[in-house]
C-alpha positions as CSV (number, residue, x, y, z in Angstrom):
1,X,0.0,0.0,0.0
2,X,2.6,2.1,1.1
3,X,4.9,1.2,-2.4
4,X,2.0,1.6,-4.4
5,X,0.9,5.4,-3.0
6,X,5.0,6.6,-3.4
7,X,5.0,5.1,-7.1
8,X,1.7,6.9,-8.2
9,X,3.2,10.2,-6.2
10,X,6.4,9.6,-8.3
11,X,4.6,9.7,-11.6
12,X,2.9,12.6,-11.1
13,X,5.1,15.2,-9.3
14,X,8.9,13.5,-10.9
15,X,8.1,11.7,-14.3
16,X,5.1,13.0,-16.1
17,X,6.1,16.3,-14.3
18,X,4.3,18.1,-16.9
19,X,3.3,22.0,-16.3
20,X,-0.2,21.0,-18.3
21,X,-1.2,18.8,-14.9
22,X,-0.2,21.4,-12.7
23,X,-3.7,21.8,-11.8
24,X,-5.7,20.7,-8.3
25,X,-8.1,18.2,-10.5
26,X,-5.3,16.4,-11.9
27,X,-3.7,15.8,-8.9
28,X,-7.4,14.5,-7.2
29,X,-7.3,11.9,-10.7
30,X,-3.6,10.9,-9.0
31,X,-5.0,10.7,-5.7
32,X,-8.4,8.5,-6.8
33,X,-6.6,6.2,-8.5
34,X,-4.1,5.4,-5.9
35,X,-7.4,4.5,-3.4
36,X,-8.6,2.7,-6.5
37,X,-5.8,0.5,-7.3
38,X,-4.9,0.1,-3.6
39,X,-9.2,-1.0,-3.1
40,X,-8.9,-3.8,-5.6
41,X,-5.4,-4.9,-4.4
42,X,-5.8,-5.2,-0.9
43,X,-9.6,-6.8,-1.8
44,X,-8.1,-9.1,-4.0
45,X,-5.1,-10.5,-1.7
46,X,-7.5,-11.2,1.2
47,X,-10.1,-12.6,-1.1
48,X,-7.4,-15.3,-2.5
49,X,-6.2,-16.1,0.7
50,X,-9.6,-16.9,2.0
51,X,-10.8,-19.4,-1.2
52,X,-7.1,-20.7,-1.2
53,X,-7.6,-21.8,2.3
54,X,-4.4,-20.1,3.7
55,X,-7.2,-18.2,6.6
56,X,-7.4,-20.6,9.2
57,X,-10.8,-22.7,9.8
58,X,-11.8,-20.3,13.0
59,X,-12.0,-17.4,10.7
60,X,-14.3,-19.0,7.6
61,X,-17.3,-20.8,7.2
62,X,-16.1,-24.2,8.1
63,X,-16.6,-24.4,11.4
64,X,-19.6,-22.5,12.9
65,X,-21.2,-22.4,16.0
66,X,-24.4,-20.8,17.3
67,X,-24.8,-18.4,20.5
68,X,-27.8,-18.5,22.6
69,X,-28.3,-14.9,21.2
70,X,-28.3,-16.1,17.7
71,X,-25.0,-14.6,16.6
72,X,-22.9,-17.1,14.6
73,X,-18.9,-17.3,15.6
74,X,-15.9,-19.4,15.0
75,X,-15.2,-22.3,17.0
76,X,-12.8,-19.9,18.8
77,X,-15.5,-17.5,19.3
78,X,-13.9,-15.2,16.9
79,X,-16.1,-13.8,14.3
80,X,-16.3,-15.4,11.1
81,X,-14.8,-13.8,7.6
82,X,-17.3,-13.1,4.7
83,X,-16.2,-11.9,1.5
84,X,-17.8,-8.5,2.4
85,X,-14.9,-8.5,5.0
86,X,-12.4,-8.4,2.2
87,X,-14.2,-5.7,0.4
88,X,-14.4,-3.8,4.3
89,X,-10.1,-4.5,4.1
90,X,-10.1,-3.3,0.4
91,X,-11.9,-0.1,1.6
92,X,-9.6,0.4,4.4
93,X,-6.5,-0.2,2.4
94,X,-7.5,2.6,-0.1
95,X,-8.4,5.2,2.8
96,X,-4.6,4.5,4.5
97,X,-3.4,5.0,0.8
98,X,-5.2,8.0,0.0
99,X,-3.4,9.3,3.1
100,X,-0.3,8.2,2.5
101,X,-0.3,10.0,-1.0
102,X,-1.2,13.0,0.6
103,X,1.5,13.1,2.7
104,X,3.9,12.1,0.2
105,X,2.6,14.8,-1.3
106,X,3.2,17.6,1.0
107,X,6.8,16.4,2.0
108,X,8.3,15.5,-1.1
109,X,6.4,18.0,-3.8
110,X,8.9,20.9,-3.1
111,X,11.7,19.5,-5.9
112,X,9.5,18.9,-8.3
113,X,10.1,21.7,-10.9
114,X,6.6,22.2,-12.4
115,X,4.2,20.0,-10.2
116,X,5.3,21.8,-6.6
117,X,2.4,23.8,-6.0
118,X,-0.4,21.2,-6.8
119,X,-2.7,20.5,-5.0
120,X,-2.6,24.2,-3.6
């Protein structure tokens, strides 16, 4: 997540570097797609760990059981993982990303020769 949000911020402020995106809305395209690509990559990790079987058993459907109150847990009493789980971790990933870019952003912008005052 972390190597994904410093490449992105290194095309835009130190390769494309280009004075035409020196504009607030180009950097918010730079910024969405980071929390794009880091959404489906952090979703799709967890999701092929969980159908390859790599998440233990007390974590997935395998092995339920039943509370009194009717809430379904793990054999460990750990709550089980659902695919919207991996979607809740893809979703998480991207907000820690967006965040990251941004501070990238302010803390490394100032040698960039024609992108160092986007986003302001």
């Amino acid at each position: 997540m972390i190597g994904i949000s410093f490449f992105l911020f290194l095309i835009y402020y130190y390769i494309i570097n280009h004075p035409r995106l020196n504009r607030w809305w180009h950097w918010l395209f730079f910024l969405l797609l980071t929390g794009l690509i880091n959404l489906f990559t952090g979703f799709g990790y967890i999701y092929s760990k969980l159908n390859e079987g790599v998440i233990p058993a007390c974590f997935t459907h395998s092995q339920v059981e039943t509370a009194q109150d009717g809430s379904i847990y793990g054999v460990n009493g750990t709550e089980i993982l659902f695919n919207s789980n991996c979607w809740q971790f893809g979703i998480a990933n991207s907000i820690v990303a967006i965040g990251c870019f941004i501070v990238f952003s302010f803390a490394f912008k100032w040698w960039s020769r024609n992108c160092k005052y986007s986003p302001i």
